[in-house]
FIDRENBA-814100 format. One line per 2 residues: number of its first residue (from 1); their letters; for each residue y negated, z negated, x negated of C-alpha. Coordinates in nm, 3 decimals, always signed. Layout:
N
NUM	A	Y,Z,X | ... $
This chain:
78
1	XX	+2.701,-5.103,+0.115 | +2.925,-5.355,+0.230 $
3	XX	+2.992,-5.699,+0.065 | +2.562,-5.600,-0.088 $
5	XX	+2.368,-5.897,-0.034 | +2.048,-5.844,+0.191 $
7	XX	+1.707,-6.030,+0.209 | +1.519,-6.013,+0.491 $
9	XX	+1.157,-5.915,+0.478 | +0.915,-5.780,+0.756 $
11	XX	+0.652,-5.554,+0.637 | +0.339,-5.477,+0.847 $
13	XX	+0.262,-5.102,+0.794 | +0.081,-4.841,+0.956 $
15	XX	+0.153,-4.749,+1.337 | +0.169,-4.388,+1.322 $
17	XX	+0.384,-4.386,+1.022 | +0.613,-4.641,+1.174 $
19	XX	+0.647,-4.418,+1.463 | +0.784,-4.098,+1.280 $
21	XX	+1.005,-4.348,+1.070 | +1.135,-4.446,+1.409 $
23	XX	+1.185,-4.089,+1.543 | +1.342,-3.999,+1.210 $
25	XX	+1.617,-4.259,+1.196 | +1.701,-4.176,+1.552 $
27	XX	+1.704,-3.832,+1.517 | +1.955,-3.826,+1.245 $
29	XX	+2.124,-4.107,+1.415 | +2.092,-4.354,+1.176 $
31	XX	+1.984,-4.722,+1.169 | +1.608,-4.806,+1.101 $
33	XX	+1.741,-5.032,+0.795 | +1.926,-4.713,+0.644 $
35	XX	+1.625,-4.515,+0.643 | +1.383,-4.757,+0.514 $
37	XX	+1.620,-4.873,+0.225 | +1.722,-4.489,+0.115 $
39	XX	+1.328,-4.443,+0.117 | +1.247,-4.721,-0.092 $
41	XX	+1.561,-4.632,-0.307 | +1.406,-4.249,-0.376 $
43	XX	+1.035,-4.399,-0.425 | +1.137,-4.713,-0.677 $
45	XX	+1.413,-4.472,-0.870 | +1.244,-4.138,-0.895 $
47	XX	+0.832,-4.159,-0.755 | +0.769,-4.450,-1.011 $
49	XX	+0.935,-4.341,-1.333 | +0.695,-3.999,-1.286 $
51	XX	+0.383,-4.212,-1.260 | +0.483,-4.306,-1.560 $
53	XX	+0.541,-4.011,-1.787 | +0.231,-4.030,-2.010 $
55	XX	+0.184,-4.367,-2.157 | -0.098,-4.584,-2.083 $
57	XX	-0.274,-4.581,-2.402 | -0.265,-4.162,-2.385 $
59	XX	-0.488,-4.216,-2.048 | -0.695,-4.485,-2.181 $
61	XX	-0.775,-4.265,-2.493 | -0.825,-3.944,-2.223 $
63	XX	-1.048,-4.150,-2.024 | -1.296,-4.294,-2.316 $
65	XX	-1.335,-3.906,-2.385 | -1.420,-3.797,-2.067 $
67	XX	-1.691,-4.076,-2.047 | -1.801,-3.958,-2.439 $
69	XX	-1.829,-3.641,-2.360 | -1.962,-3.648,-2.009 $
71	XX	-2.275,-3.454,-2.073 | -2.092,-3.179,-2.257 $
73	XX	-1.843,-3.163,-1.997 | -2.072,-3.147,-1.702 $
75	XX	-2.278,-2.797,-1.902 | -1.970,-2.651,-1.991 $
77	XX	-1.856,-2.670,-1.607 | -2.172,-2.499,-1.472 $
């Protein structure tokens, strides 16, 4: 994106997964920089908005039920 302003950051992640990011951006000849921002593009606009597709107070209310109704839950399962 030219003329985008940048901010330099350096991240310690795993080795392994470092490596196949590595192999990936040269494989599809591309920069390391390309790959890592179009990944955290995808994950920030489309992973995070579908953690959060039932609101928090649905889960908390879920949650309290399953500790309730434990025992009930636990025969019914057997």
């Amino acid at each position: 994106m030219p003329g985008t302003m940048t901010k330099k950051f350096t991240p310690e992640i795993d080795a392994q997964l470092y490596e196949e990011f590595v192999a990936l951006a040269e494989k599809n000849g591309q920069s390391k920089r390309h790959v890592l921002e179009q990944a955290l593009r995808f994950y920030l606009h489309n992973v995070v908005p579908s953690q959060q597709l039932v609101r928090r107070e649905i889960m908390d209310a879920f949650e309290q039920s399953v500790v309730q109704n434990r025992d009930l839950l636990e025969r019914l399962a057997k």
